[in-house]
N, C-alpha and C positions, 0 to 999 in steps of 0.2 A: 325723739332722742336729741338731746342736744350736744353741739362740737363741746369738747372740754376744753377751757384754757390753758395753754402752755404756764409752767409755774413762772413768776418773776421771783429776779435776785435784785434787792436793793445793794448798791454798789457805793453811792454817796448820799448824804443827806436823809431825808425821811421825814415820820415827824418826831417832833420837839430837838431836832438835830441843832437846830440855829443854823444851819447852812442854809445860804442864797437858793441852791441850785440842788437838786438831786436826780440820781440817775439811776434807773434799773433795767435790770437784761430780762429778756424773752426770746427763748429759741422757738424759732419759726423751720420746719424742715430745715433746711441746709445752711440757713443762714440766721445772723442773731439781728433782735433789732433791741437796740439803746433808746430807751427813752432820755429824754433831758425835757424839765421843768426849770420854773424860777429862772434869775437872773444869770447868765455867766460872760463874765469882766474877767477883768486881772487880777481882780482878787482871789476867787476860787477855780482861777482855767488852772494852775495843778494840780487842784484835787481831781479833778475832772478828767483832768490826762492822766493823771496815773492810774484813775480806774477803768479807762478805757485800756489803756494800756498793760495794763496786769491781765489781763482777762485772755483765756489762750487762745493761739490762731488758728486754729481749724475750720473754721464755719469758711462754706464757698462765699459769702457776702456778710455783708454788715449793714441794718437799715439805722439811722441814727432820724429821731423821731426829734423834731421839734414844736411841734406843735402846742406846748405847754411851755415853752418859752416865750418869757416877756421884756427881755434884754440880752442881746447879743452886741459883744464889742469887738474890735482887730484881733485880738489875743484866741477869742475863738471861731473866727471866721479863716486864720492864721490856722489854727490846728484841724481844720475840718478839711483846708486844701493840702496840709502834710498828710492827714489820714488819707485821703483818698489816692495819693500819690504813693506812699507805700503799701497799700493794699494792690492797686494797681499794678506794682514791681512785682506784685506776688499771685499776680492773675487770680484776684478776688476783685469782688465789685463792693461797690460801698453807693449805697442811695441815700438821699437828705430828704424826708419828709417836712415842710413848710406849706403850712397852708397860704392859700393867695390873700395878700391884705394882712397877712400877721406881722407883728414886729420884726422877725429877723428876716421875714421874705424880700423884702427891697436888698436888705446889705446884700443878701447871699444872688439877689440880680446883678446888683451894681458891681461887688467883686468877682463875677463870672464862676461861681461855685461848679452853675452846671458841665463847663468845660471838663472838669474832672469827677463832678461826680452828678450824674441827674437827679432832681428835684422833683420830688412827685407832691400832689396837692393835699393829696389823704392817706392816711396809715395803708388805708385798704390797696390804693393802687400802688403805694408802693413795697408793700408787699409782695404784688404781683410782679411787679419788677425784678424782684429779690428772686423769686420763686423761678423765672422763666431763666433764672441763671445766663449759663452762656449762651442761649439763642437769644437775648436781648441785646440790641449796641449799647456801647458802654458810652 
């Protein structure tokens, strides 16, 4: 028997959108993880925040998936440490998946991401980060 997939919601972009960047949701137990693909700049970091941002706050955590990005600028490196800070205010956790060697793993070293939010290497582990909720330090 195999596990079944949690359904996703495309939230931005997709195909034939013309959008850089697109994002879909998967609820994971208690927490959701955002995927993000393609580029995000200053051009599409509002579309991007508002779809994070419309989406409602219940989940104990948020994994926000980058691993299928290929361009990360200030504008979203800038909204990934506000994310984390007001989830934080609301005693939710928020994990950034980046694999080691990918494009936006260096910015999110050099801007200290993981002071506010930890950084896991692979969806799977951070997953499990997500999942061990509050017995995990934040």
């Amino acid at each position: 028997m195999t596990e079944q997939q949690p359904p996703r919601r495309e939230l931005l972009g997709g195909a034939g959108s013309g959008e850089l960047a697109s994002v879909t949701a998967t609820e994971h137990g208690a927490g959701l993880v955002l995927a993000i693909s393609g580029e995000v700049d200053i051009s599409n970091i509002d579309s991007i925040t508002h779809a994070i941002y419309e989406l409602p706050n219940t989940e104990e955590g948020l994994l926000i998936d980058l691993s299928d990005v290929s361009y990360l600028d200030s504008s979203a490196v800038s909204l990934l440490h506000d994310l984390a800070m007001r989830l934080r205010s609301r005693a939710q956790r928020m994990i950034v998946v980046s694999p080691p060697h990918s494009p936006p793993r260096r910015i999110l070293d050099l801007t200290a991401l993981y002071v506010n939010a930890p950084i896991a290497d692979t969806l799977d582990s951070g997953i499990r980060l997500l999942r061990a909720g509050n017995n995990a330090p934040l």
